[in-house]
C-alpha positions as CSV (number, residue, x, y, z in Angstrom):
1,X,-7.4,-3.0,45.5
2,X,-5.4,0.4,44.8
3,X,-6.3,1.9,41.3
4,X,-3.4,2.0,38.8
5,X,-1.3,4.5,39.9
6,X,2.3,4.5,39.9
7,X,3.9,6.2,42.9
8,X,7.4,7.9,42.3
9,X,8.7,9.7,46.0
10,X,12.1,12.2,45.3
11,X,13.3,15.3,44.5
12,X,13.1,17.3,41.5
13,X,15.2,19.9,40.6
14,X,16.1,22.7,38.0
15,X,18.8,21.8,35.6
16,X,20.6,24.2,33.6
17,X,22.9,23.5,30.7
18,X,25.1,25.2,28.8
19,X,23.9,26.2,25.2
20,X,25.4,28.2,22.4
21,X,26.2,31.9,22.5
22,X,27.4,31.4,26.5
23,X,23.5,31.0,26.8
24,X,22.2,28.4,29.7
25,X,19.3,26.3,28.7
26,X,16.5,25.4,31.4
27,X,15.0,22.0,32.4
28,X,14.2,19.8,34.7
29,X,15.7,16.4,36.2
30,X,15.9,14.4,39.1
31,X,16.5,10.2,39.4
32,X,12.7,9.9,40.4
33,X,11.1,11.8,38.3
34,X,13.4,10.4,35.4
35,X,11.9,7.5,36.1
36,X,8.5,8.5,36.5
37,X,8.9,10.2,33.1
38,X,9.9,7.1,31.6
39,X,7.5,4.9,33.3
40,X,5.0,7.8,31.5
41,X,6.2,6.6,28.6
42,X,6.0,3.2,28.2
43,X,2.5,2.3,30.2
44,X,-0.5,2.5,29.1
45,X,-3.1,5.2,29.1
46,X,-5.1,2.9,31.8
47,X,-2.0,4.2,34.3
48,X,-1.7,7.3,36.2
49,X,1.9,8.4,36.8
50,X,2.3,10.5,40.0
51,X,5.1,12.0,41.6
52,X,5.1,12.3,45.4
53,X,7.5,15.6,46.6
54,X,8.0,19.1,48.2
55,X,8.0,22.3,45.9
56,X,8.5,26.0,46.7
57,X,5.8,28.6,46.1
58,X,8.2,30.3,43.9
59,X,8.2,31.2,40.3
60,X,10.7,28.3,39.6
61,X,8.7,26.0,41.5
62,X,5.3,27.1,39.6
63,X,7.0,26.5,36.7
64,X,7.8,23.2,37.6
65,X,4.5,22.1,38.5
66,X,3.0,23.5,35.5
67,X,5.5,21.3,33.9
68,X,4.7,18.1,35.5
69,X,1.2,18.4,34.6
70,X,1.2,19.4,31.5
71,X,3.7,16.2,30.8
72,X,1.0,13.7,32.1
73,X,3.3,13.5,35.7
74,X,0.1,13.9,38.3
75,X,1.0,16.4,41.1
76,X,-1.6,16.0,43.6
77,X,0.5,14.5,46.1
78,X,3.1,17.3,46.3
79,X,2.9,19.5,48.7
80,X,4.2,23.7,48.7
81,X,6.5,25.2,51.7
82,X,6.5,28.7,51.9
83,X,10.0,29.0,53.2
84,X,12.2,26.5,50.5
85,X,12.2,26.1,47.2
86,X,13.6,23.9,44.5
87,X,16.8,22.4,44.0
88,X,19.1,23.7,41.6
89,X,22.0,21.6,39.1
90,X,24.1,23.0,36.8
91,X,26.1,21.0,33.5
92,X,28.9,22.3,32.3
93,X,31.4,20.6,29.5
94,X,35.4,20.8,29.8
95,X,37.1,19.2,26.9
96,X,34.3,16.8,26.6
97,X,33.7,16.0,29.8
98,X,30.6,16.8,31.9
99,X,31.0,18.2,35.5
100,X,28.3,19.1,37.8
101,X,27.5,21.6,40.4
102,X,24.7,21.6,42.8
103,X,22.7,24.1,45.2
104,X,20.1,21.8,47.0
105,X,20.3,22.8,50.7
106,X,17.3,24.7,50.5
107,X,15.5,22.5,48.6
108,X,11.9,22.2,49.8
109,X,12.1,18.1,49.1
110,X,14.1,17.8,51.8
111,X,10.9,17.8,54.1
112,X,8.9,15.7,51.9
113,X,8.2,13.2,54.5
114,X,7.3,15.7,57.3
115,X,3.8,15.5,56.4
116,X,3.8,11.9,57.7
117,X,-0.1,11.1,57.2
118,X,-0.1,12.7,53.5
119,X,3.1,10.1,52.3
120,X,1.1,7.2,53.9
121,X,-2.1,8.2,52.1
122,X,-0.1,8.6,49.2
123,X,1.2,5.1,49.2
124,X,-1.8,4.0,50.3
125,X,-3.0,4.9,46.8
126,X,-0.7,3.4,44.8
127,X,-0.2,-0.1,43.6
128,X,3.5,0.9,42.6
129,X,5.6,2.3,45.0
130,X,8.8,3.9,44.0
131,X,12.0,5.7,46.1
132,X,15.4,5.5,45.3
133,X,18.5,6.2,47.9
134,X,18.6,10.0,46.8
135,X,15.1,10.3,48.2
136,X,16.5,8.7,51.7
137,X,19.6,10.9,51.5
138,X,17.9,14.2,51.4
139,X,15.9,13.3,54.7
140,X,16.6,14.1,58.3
141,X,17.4,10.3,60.0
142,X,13.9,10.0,61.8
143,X,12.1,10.7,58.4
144,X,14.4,8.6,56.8
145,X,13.0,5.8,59.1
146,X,9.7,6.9,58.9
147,X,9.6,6.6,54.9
148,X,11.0,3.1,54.9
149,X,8.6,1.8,57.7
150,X,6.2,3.2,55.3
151,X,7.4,1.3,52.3
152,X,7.9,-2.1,54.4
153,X,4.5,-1.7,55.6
154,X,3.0,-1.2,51.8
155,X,5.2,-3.9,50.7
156,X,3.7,-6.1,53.3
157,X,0.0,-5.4,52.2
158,X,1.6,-6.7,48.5
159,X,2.2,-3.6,46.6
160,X,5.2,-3.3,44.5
161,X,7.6,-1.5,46.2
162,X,10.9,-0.6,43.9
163,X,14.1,1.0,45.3
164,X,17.0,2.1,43.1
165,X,19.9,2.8,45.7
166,X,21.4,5.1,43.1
167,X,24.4,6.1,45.4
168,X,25.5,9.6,45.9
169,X,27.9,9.5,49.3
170,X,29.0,13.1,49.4
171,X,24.5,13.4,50.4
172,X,24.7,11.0,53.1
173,X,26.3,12.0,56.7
174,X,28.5,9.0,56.7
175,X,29.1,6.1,55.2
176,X,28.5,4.2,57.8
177,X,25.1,5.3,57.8
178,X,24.6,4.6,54.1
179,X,25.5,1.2,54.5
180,X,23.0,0.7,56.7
181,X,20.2,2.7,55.1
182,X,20.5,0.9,52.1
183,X,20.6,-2.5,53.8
184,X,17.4,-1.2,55.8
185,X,15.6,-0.3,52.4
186,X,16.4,-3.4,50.9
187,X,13.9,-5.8,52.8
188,X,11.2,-3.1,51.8
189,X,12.1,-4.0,48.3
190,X,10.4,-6.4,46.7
191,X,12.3,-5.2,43.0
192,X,16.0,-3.6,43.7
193,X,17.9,-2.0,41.0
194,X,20.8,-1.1,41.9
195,X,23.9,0.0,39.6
196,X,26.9,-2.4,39.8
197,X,29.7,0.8,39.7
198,X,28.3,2.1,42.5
199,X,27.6,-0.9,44.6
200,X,31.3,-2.2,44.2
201,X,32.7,1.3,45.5
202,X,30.6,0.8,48.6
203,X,30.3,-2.5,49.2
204,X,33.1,-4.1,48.0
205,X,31.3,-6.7,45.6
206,X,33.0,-8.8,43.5
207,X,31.0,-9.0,40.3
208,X,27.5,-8.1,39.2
209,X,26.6,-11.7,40.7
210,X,28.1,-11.3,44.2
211,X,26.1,-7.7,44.0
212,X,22.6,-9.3,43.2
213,X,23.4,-11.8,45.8
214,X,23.7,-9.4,48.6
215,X,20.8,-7.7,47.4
216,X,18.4,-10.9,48.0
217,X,20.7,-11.8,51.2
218,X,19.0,-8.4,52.7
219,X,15.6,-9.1,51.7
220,X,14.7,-7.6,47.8
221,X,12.6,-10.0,46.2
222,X,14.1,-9.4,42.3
223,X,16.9,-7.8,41.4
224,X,18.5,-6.0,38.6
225,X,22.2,-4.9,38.6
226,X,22.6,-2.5,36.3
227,X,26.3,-2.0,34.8
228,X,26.9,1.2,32.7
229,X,26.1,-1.0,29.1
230,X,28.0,-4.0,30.3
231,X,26.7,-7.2,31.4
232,X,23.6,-7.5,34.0
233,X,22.4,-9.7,36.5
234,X,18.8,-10.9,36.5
235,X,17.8,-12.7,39.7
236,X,14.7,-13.7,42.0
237,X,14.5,-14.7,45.4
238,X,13.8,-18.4,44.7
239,X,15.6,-18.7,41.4
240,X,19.6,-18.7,39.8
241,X,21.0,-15.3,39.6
242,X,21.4,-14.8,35.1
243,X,24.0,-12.4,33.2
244,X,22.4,-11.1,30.1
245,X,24.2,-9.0,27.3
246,X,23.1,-6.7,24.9
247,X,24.6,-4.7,22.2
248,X,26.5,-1.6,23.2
249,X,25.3,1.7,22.3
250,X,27.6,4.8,21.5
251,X,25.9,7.5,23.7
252,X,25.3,11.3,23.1
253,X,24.4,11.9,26.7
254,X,24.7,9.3,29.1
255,X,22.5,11.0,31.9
256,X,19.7,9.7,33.0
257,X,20.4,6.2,31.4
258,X,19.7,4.2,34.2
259,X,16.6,6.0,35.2
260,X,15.5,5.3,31.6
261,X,16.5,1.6,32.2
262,X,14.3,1.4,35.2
263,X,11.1,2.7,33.6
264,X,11.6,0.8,30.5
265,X,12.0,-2.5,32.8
266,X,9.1,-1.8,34.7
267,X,6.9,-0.7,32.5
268,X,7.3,-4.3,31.0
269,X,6.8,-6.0,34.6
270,X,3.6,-4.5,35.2
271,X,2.5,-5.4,31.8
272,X,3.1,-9.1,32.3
273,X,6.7,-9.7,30.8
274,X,9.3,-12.0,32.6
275,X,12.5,-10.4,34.5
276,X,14.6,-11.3,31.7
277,X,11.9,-9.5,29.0
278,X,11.5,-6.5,31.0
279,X,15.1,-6.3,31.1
280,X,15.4,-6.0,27.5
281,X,12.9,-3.4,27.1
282,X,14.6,-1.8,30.0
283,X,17.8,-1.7,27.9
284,X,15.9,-0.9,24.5
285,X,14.7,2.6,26.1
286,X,17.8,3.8,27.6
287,X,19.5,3.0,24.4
288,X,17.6,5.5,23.0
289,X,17.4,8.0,25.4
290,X,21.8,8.3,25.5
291,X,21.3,8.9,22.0
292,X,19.7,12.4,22.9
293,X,21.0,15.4,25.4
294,X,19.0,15.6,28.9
295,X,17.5,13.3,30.8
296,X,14.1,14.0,29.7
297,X,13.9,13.3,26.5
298,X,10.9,14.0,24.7
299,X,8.0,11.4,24.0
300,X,7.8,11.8,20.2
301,X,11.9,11.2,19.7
302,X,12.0,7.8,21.7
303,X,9.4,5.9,19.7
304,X,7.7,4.6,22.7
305,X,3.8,4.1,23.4
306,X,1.9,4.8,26.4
């Protein structure tokens, strides 16, 4: 049986936000590693949290590493490239509003998955698998394939496999070839949590129902549609699809909210609550991480154990 160890496969990046005095504040950020941050959070000390990626052997990417380890993230499953480094983000406000800008083409997580043998030793450790549609965007085609066979196969052998399709098109070549990714990933799933917003845009569905339908249709085995604070959809493979509410929350920062959701929810699943429990916790951490700038939001200010 695989230790404990929760596997989170992306990209990180640098983020930079604007700060007073036309200063730029530095962090870090990326869907995965929100998650794993999250997932940090909320489990137990009996957990190890890893992240699997690609980093430069830059001073940026030093830094990051030192970061991740000094934040309880493990790093021995990512690997250095002498010729890349890290991705870069920037956040800037206009009248309120947030806009990004991004610099990842030479970001060394792009060939995260070129060391074939290292990701399947990875997930070969881990009883938690984690990857999100980022994480397949970033990849050349035939590594895209290669992770996913990768993930089906670990699904197979009954680890928890997660995938959070997280949409971003203008990453993908076409959207044709989205579609189809996705679709792909989803019969590696055996939890899907996808965000209803996106999912509609894409696929055309109807309501967060007709969403988590599709979702188990393709293969996931539960599924959580997330929907930006509104209602979500709670379903399992052999059971009725449920919409569950929750108070609204007036956010600070809205980033990484549904990144927050997913650690928070399955945090409580591998602690033994039901779908409809974890979902609650899920909703009671991203609730207070939009109540704070960033997507990392420091242990200490959410009120969370682990």
């Amino acid at each position: 049986m695989s230790e404990k160890l929760f596997l989170a496969i992306g990209e990180a990046m640098v983020e930079l936000s604007q700060a007073e005095g036309g200063l730029w504040r530095m962090s870090y950020a990326g869907d995965t590693l929100n998650t794993a941050w999250y997932v940090r959070a909320c489990l137990p000390s009996d957990w190890r949290v890893s992240f699997f990626t690609r980093l430069g052997t830059d001073p940026f990417s030093e830094r990051m590493l030192e970061f991740l380890g000094s934040n309880d993230i493990d790093t021995q499953f990512i690997a250095r490239d002498p010729d890349r480094t890290v991705g870069l983000y920037s956040i800037e406000l206009h009248d309120g509003e947030r806009s990004f800008s991004y610099w990842r083409g030479q970001s060394a997580a792009r060939r995260l998955a070129d060391d074939e043998a290292a990701l399947e030793a990875a997930i070969d450790a881990a009883a938690v698998v984690y990857f999100s549609g980022i994480t397949l965007a970033i990849l050349e085609p035939d590594r895209r394939t290669a992770l996913l066979r990768l993930v089906g196969k670990a699904r197979a052998a009954g680890k928890l496999t997660v995938f959070d399709p997280n949409i971003r098109s203008r990453l993908w070549e076409n959207v044709e070839t989205m579609r189809a990714s996705l679709s792909s990933a989803a019969a590696t799933a055996a939890i899907a949590l996808p965000s209803f917003d996106d999912e509609a845009s894409v696929f055309g569905d109807a309501d967060i129902e007709d969403c988590a339908a599709r979702w188990l249709r393709n293969g996931a085995g539960e599924v959580v549609v997330k929907n930006g604070g509104g209602p979500i959809a709670v379903a399992a493979a052999q059971g009725a699809i449920r919409r569950m509410s929750f108070d609204s929350v007036k956010p600070v920062d809205s980033t990484g909210a549904g990144d927050s959701f997913n650690g928070g929810y399955l945090a409580a699943r591998l602690g033994g609550a039901s779908p409809e429990e974890a979902a609650a916790q899920g909703h009671a951490v991203a609730a207070r991480v939009v109540r704070h700038p960033g997507a990392l939001v420091p242990r200490d200010k959410l009120g969370l154990t682990g």
